[in-house]
C-alpha positions in Angstrom: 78.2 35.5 -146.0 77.7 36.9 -142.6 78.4 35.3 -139.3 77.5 35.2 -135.8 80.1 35.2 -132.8 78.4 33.4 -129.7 80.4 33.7 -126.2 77.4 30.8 -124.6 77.5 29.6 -121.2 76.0 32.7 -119.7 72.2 32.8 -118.5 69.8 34.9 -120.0 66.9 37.1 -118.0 64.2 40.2 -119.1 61.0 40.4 -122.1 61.0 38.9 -125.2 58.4 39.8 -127.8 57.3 37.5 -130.6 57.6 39.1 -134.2 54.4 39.0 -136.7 53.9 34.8 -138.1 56.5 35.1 -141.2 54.1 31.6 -142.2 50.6 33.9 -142.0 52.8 36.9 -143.5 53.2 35.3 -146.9 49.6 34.5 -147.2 48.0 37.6 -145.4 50.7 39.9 -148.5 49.5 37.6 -151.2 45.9 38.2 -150.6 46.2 42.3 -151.1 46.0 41.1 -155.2 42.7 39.8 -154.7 41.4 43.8 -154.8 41.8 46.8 -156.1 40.6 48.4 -152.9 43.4 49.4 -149.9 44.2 47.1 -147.6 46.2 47.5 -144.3 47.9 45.2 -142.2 49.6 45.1 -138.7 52.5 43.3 -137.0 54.4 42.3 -140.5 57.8 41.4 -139.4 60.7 42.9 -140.9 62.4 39.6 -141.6 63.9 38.4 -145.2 61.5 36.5 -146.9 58.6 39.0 -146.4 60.8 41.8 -147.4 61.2 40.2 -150.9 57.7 39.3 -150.9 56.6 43.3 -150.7 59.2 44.1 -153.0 57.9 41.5 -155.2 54.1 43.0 -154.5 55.9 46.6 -155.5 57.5 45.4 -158.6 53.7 43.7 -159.8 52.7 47.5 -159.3 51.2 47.8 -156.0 51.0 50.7 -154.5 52.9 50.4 -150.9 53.4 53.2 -147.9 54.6 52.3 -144.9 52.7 53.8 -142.0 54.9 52.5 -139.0 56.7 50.0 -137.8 55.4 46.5 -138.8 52.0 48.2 -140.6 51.6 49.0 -144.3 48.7 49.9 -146.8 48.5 47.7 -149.6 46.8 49.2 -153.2 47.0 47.2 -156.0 44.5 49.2 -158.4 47.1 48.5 -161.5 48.6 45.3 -161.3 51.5 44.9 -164.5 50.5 41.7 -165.5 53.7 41.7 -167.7 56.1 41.8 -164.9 55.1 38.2 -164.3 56.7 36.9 -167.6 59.7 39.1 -167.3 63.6 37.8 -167.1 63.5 39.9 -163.7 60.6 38.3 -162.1 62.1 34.7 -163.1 64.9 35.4 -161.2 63.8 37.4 -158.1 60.3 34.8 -158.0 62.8 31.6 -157.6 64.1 32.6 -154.2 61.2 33.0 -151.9 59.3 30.1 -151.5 56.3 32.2 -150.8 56.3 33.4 -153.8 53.8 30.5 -155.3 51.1 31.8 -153.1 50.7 34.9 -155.7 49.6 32.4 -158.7 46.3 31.6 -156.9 44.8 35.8 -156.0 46.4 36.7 -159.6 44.5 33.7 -161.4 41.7 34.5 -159.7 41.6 38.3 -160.5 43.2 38.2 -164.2 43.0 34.7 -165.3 46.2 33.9 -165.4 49.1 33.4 -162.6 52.7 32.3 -163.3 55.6 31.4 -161.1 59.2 30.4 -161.4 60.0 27.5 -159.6 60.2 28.8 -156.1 62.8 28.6 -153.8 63.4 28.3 -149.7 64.5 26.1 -147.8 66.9 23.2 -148.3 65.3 20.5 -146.3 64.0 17.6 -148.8 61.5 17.7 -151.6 58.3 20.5 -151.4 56.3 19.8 -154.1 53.9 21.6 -155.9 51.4 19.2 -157.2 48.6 20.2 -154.8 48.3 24.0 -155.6 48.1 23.3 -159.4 45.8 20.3 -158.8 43.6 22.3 -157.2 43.5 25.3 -159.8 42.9 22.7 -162.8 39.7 21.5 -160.7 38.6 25.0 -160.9 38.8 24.7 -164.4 42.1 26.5 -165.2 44.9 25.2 -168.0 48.2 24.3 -166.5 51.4 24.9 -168.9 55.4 23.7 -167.8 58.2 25.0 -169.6 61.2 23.0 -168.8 63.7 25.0 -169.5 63.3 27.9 -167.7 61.4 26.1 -164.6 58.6 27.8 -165.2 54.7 27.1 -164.1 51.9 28.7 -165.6 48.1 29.0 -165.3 45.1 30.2 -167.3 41.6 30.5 -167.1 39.1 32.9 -168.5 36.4 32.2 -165.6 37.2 29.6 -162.7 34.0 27.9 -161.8 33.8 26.3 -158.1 33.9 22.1 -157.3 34.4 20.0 -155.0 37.9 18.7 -154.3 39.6 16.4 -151.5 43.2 17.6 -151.3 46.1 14.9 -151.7 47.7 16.3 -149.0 46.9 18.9 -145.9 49.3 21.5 -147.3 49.0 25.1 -145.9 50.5 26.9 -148.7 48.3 24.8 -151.4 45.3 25.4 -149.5 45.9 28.8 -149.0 46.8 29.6 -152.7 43.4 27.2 -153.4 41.3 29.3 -151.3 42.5 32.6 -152.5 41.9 31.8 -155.6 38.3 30.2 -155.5 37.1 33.2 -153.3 36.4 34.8 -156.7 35.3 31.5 -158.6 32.0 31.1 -160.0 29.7 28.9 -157.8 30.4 27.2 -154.6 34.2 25.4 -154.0 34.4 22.7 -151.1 38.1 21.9 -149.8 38.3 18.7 -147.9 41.4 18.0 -146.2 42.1 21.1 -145.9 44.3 22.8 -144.0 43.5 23.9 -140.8 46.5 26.2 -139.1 45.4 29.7 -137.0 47.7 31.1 -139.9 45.0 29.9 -142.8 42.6 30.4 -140.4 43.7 34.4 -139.9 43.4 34.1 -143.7 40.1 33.2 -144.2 38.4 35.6 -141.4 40.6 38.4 -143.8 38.9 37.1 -146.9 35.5 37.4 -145.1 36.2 40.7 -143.8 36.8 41.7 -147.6 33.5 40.0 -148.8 34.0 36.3 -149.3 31.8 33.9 -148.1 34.2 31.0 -146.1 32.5 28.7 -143.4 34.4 25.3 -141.9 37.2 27.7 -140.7 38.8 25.9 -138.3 38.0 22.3 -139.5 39.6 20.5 -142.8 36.4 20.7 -144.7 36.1 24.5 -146.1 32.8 25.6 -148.1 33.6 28.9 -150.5 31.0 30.2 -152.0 32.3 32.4 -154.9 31.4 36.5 -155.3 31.8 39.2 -157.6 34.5 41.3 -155.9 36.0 41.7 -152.9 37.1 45.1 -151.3 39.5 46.5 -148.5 40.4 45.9 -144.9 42.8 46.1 -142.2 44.6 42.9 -140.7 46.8 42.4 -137.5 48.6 39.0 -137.7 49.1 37.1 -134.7 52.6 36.2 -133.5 54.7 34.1 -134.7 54.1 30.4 -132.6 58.1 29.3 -134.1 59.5 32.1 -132.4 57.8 31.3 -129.1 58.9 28.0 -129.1 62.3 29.3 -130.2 62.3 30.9 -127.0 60.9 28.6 -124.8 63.7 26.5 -126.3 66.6 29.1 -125.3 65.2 29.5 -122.2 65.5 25.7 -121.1 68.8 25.7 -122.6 70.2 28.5 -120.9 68.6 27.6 -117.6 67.1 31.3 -118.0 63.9 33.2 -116.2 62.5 34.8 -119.4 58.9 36.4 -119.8 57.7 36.1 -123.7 54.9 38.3 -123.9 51.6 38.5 -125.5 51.9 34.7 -127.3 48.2 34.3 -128.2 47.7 31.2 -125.9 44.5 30.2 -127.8 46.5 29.7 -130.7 49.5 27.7 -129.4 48.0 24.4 -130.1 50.3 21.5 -128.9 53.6 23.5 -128.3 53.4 24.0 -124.8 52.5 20.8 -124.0 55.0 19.6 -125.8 58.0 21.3 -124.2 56.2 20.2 -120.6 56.6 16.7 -121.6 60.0 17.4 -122.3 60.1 18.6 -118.2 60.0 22.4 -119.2 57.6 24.4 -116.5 55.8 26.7 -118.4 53.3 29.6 -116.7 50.7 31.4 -118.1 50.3 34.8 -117.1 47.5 36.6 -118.8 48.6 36.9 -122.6 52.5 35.6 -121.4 54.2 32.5 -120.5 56.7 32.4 -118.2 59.6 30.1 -117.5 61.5 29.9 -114.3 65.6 29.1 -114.2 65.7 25.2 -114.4 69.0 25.3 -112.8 67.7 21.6 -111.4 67.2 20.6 -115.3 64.5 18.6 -116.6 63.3 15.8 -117.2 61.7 13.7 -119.9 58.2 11.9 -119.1 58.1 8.7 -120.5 55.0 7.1 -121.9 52.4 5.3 -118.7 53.9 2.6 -119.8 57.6 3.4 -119.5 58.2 3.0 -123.1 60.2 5.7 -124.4 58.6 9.4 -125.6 58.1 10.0 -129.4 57.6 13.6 -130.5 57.1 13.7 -134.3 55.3 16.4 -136.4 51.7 16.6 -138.0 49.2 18.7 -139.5 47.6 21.0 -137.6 46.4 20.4 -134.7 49.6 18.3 -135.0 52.8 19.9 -133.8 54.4 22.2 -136.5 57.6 20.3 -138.3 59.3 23.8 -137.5 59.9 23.1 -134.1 61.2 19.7 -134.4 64.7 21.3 -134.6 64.3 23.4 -131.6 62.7 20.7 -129.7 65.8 18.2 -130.5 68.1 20.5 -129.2 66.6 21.2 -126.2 66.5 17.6 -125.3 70.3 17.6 -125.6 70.4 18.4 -122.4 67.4 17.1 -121.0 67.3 14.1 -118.9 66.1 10.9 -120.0 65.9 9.8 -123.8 63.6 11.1 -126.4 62.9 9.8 -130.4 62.5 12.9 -132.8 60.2 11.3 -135.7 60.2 14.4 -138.5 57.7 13.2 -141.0 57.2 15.5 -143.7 60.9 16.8 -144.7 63.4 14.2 -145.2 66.6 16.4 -144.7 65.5 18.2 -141.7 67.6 16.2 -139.2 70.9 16.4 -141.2 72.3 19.3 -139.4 72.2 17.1 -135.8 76.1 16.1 -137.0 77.2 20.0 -136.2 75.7 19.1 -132.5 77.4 15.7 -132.4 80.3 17.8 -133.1 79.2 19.8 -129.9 79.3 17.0 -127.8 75.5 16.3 -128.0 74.6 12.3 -127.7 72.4 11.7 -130.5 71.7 9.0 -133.1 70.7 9.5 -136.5 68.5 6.3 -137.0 67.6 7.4 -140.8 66.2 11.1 -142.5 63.4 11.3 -140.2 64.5 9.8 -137.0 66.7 10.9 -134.5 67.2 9.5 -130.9 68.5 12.0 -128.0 70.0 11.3 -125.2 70.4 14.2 -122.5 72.9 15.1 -120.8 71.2 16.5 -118.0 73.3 19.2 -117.8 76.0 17.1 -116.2 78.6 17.7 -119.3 78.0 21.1 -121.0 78.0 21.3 -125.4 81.2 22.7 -126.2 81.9 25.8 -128.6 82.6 25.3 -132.1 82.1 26.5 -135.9 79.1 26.2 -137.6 77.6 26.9 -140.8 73.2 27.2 -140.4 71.7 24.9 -143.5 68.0 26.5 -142.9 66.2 29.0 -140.5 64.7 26.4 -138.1 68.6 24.5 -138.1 70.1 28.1 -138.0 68.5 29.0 -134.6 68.5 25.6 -132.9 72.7 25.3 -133.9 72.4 29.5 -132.1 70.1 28.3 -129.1 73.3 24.9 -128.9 76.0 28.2 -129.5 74.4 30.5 -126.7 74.3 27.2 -123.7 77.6 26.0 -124.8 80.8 27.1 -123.2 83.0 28.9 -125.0 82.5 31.1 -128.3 80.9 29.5 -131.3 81.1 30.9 -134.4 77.8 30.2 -137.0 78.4 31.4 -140.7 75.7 31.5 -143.6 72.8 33.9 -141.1 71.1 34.8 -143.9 69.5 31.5 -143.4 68.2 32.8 -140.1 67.4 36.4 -140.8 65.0 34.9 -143.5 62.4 33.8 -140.5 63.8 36.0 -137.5 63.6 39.9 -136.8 66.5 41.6 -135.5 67.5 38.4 -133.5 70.9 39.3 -132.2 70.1 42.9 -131.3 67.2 41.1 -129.4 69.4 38.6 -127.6 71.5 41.1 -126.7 68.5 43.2 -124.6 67.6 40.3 -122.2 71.8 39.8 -121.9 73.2 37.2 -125.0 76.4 37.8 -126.1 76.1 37.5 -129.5 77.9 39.8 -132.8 77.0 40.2 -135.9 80.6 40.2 -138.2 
C-alpha cells in the first residue's frame, strides 16, 4: 500500500494543467469496439482506471500503438469474443467500474456483451439496473449467474424504441447509446443524460457515422446505421481536477493559474466555489485565483438563511466535487450544509478531518454541516488512510493547508482518477513524497 508524506502549511504558486476527463475517458475507450476501422484519440490520461481499461481493450484483441504522450490509435478488426467468458477477464473486469461500459459497443457489434460485476469506488450502492433495462428494450435477453457475479446479454439484431430512463445515469446512457447507434430503426432516450462528457461521446459517434440529435438536452433521437467507421478524438479536461485545484488553491491561500479549463464546459463549478467567497478570473482559456490571505467568505441565501450546496445531474453540480467543496469550506467563513444526494457513503471520510480539527457535523449519510474556521485556527497534521479518489484528494488538499506533516496511506485510491499528482504538486512548490 503506498503512502504520501505531506509537510502542509506552505503556500503554493506557478501552472497547473488539467489531465484528459478520466469520466469521458472510459466512454470515449469503450466506443473504439463499435468498428473495425482505426480510431485515434488525444489527451487520455495516464491515470489507473484507464490504464486497466486499455489493457482490458488489448486483452479483447485490439490492436493498440501509442503515438505520444496522452494519444493512441485504437484497431479492433479481431475482437476475441472468448476472452469475455474467460476466468481472466472475470477477475481483471470486477475492478474497474468502467468496465460495464464495454457490454453495450460489444452487444451492439456481436450480439452479445458480458461483464463481471464491476468494481470502483466504495461510496454506497451503484446499481446496474438502468444499462440492462435499457438493452432488454432494445430487444436483447438478459442472463445472471449468481455465483460467479456475472451479467450477460444477447441479441441477434437490436431493434430501436422508445425508452424514458429510471434514472439520469451517465454510464447507463452512455452504454445505451453506444449500443443503439447500431440498432435497427430509430431509439429515443428520454431522461437522458446530458454531461459535456456524453456529449463529447455522441459528436465522436457522429463523426464515425451515427445519426444522434438532442445532444445536449435529456431527450436523445438515434437513428440506427449499418456500420460505423474511424476517427480521431481529443477529450476535454478533466472539470474534477479543476475544481480540485481551485480547491487547493483556496486552501493554501495560493496564486495559481490552471490553464486551458474549457470554460464553456464548466457548468456550475465556478459559481459554486464564488459562493463559497473564492475569486475566480477568467483569462482567455484559464482561471486564475489570487492569494486569499484575507480568507473567504460564505454568501448566505437573500434571505439570510444558510447556503445549501448539494449535487445533481447535469447541469447540476457533479457529486465528485462535493468532497472538495466540503473541505474547502473548513476553513471558510460562515456556515455551509453539504447535501450529497446520490451516494450515501460519500461523507463518511469527514471523521479523518474532524480528527484534523475541522468543525463539522455529520447530520446523516448525505448531510454534512461546516463550520469555517476562517483561517483563525489552522487543521492540524495527522494520519490518514484515502477511502476513494474524490475523499483521497480532499483528505491531500486538508494534508497540504495543515501544519505539520500528514501522512495519507492507501494512494492507489487517488492515482485511480489523478495523473502524476505528487510530481505535479511538487512543480508549483508542495511538499509532498511518495514512500
Amino acid at each position: 500500500m503506498g503512502t504520501f508524506t505531506i509537510e502542509g502549511g506552505h503556500q503554493l504558486q506557478g501552472e497547473i494543467t488539467p489531465q484528459g476527463a478520466k469520466n469521458e475517458a472510459l466512454q470515449i475507450l469503450c466506443a473504439v469496439l463499435l468498428t473495425p476501422e482505426e480510431i485515434t484519440i488525444h489527451n487520455i490520461p495516464d491515470i489507473v482506471d484507464v490504464n486497466k481499461l486499455i489493457s482490458l481493450l488489448e486483452d479483447l484483441g485490439v490492436k493498440i500503438q501509442k503515438k505520444g504522450k496522452g494519444s493512441y490509435s485504437f484497431i479492433a478488426d479481431d475482437v476475441n469474443l472468448e476472452y469475455m467468458q474467460s476466468d481472466e477477464f472475470k477477475h481483471d473486469g470486477r475492478g474497474l467500474r468502467g468496465s460495464i461500459m464495454l457490454v453495450g459497443p460489444l452487444l451492439a457489434r456481436f450480439g452479445v456483451g458480458y461483464i463481471p460485476k464491476p468494481g470502483g469506488d466504495k461510496i454506497g450502492r451503484r446499481r446496474l439496473d438502468t444499462h440492462f433495462e435499457g438493452f432488454i428494450g432494445l430487444g436483447a435477453k438478459f442472463r445472471y449467474n449468481k455465483e460467479e457475479h456475472f451479467y450477460g446479454v444477447e441479441a441477434k439484431k437490436l431493434k430501436g424504441t422508445y425508452m424514458l430512463l429510471d434514472e439520469a445515469s451517465v454510464t447507463g446512457t452512455a452504454n445505451i447509446v453506444m449500443a443503439a447507434v447500431l440498432a435497427e430503426g430509430k431509439t429515443t432516450i428520454y431522461n437522458a443524460a446530458c454531461e459535456p462528457y456524453l456529449q463529447q461521446l455522441c459528436h465522436m459517434l457522429n463523426r464515425m457515422g451515427a445519426k444522434i440529435t438532442g445532444l445536449g438536452s435529456n431527450l436523445l433521437v438515434i437513428e440506427g446505421v449499418d456500420k460505423l467507421g474511424g476517427t480521431e478524438h481529443t477529450m476535454l479536461p478533466d472539470m474534477i481536477e479543476i475544481g480540485s485545484w481551485i480547491g487547493l488553491a483556496a486552501m493554501t491561500r495560493s496564486e495559481l493559474t490552471i490553464k486551458n479549463v474549457s470554460w464553456e464546459n464548466l457548468g456550475q463549478i465556478p459559481g459554486v466555489f464564488r459562493k463559497l467567497g473564492i475569486t475566480l478570473e477568467r483569462k482567455g482559456d484559464d482561471i486564475v485565483i489570487p492569494e486569499h490571505m484575507d480568507g473567504y467568505k460564505i454568501q448566505n441565501y437573500i434571505d439570510g438563511s444558510i447556503l445549501t450546496v448539494s449535487d445533481a445531474p447535469w447541469p447540476g453540480l457533479t457529486p465528485d466535487l462535493l468532497s472538495i467543496i466540503l473541505v474547502v469550506a473548513t476553513q471558510a467563513k460562515g456556515e455551509v450544509l453539504i447535501h450529497q444526494k446520490m451516494f450515501e457513503s460519500r461523507l463518511f471520510f469527514v471523521d479523518k478531518l474532524i480528527d484534523m480539527g475541522a468543525k463539522i457535523i455529520l447530520c446523516d449519510p448525505h448531510r454534512a454541516t461546516v463550520i469555517g474556521h476562517d483561517f483563525k485556527s489552522t487543521l492540524k497534521a495527522t494520519t490518514m488512510v484515502s477511502p476513494d479518489i474524490r475523499a483521497g484528494v480532499s483528505l491531500l488538499i486538508a494534508a497540504l493547508s495543515a501544519k505539520g506533516t500528514s501522512t495519507i496511506h492507501n494512494i492507489e485510491q487517488i492515482d485511480r482518477g489523478y495523473e502524476d499528482i505528487d510530481s505535479r504538486l511538487r512543480a508549483i512548490g508542495a511538499r509532498i513524497v511518495r514512500v
